[in-house]
N, C-alpha and C positions, 0 to 999 in steps of 0.2 A: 614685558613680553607682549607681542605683537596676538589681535584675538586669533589670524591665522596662522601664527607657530603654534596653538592651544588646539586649535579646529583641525588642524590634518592629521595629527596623528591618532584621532578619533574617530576623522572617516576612514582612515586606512584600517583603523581596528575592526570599525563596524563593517567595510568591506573582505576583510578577509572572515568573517565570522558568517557572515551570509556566503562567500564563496566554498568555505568550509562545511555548511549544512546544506549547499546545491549536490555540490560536486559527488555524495555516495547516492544521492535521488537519482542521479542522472537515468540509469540503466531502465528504473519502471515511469519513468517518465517519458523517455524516447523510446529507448529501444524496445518495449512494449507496445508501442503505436506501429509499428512497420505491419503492410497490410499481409505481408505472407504468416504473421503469427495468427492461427486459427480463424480464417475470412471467412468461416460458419456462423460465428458470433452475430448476432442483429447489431443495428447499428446504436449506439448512444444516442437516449439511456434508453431504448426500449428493453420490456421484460427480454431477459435470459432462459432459453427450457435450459432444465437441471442434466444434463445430460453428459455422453463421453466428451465431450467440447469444452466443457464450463469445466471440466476437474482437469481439463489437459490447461488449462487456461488460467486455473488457481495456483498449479503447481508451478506455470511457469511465470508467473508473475512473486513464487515464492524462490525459486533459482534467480530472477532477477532479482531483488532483497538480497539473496546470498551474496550473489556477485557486487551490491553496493557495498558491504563489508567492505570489499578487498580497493572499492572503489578511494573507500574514507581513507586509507594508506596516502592517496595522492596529497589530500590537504598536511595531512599528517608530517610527511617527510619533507612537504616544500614548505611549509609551516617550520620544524624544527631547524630545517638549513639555513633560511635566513633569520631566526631569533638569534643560531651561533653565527652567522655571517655578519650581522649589520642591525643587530636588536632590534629587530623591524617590528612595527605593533601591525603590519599587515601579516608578517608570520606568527605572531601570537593569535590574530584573530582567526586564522586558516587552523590551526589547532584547535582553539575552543570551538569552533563551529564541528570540527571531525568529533572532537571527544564527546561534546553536546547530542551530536547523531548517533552514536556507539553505545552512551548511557539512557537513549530514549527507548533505542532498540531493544537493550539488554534487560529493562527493569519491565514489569511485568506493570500493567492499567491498574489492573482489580487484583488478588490473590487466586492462583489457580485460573486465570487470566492471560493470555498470551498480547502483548504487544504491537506484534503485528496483525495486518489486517489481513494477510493469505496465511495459510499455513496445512500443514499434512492433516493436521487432525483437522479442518475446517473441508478439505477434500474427502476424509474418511467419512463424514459426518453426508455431505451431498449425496458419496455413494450409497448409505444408508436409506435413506429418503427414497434414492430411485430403487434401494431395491424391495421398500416396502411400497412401492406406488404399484411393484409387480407382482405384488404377494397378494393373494385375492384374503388373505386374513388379516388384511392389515391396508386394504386398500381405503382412501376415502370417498371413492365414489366407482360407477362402474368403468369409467374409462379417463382415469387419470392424468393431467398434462401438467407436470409441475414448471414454473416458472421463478426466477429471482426477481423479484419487484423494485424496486429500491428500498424499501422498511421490512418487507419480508419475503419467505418464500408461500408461494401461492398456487392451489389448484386450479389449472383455467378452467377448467369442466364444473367444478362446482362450488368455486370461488373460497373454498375453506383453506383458513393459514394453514401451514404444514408447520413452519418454523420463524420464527419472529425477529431473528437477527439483521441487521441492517445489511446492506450490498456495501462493500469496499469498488474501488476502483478495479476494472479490469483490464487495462490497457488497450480500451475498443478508442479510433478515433474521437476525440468529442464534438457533440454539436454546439458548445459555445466557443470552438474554433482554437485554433491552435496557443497563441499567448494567453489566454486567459485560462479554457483548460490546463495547460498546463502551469500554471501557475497557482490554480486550485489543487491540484493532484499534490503541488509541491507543500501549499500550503498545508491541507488534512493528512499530509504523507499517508495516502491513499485510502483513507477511511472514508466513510460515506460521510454526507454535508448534514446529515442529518444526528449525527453523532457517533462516537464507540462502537465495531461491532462486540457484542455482548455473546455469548457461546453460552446460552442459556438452555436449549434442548438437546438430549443427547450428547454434551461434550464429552471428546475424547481426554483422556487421560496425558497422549502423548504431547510434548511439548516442539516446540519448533528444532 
């Protein structure tokens, strides 16, 4: 047997398994980049203020995550048509790439640990912050500017962490330019480059 009857049906596998874990990223990959989503945002990466912006911004960066669920269906069903169509190992690999994405998503980092890198309780937790930045008994300084840094969130008035979990992706333009952005975003499926966000202050109970 010839080495390329051996060699194609292996890049057909390996391409449909990388077409299979693109194709549910799609939505926070692009369609988070369109500049009518929240153009309050600074530009990448500068600090983020904690404000009504950034939780309209978490939330919908967590609707788009929803929406790649329903996205993984596409590899899923053109994957299974052609395994019964024509035992294609380009349809086997469109599968394992979907189911790869659907058991990354579903299974939890750490215990008590959510997955994703946006989510409702990561929003309840922001609003928390701002509304102890407005609480004079709970403030850390007399006139408080909270900001998302990349490694943590921070007081710009008096430089003290508030919370220590990493910045995920927020779908702001990036400044290392469109293919490489996003091919990073693709890669950390949108967690910070710096590692895991961790939900280590004040986590909420609720789950995604």
């Amino acid at each position: 047997m010839a080495t390329s009857d051996l060699l194609a049906p292996i890049l057909w596998l390996l391409s449909g398994v990388i077409l299979g874990h693109l194709i549910p990223r799609l939505p926070t990959i692009i369609m988070s980049r369109f500049s009518f989503f929240n153009p309050q945002l600074p530009p990448h990466p500068a600090p983020v203020p904690v404000d009504g912006y950034l939780l309209a911004r978490v939330l919908l960066m967590r609707n788009l995550r929803l929406l790649g669920l329903f996205f993984s269906l596409i590899p899923l069903i053109l994957g299974w048509l052609a395994i019964i169509g024509a035992d294609s190992p380009f349809g086997v690999g469109l599968v394992l790439g979907a189911v790869w994405t659907l058991f990354s998503w579903s299974l939890p980092e750490k215990w008590g640990s959510p997955s994703w890198p946006w989510s409702r309780s990561l929003a309840e937790d922001l609003q928390q912050f701002r509304n102890q930045s407005k609480d004079e008994g709970s403030q850390c300084c007399d006139s408080p500017e909270l900001f998302w840094e990349v490694a943590c969130i921070r007081c710009a008035a008096c430089l003290k962490i508030i919370d220590d979990r990493l910045r995920p992706d927020l779908g702001r333009k990036r400044s290392d330019g469109w293919f490489m952005g996003s091919l990073r975003v693709w890669m950390l499926d949108g967690k910070s480059p710096l590692g895991y966000v961790e939900l280590k202050n004040n986590p909420s109970n609720e789950d995604e």
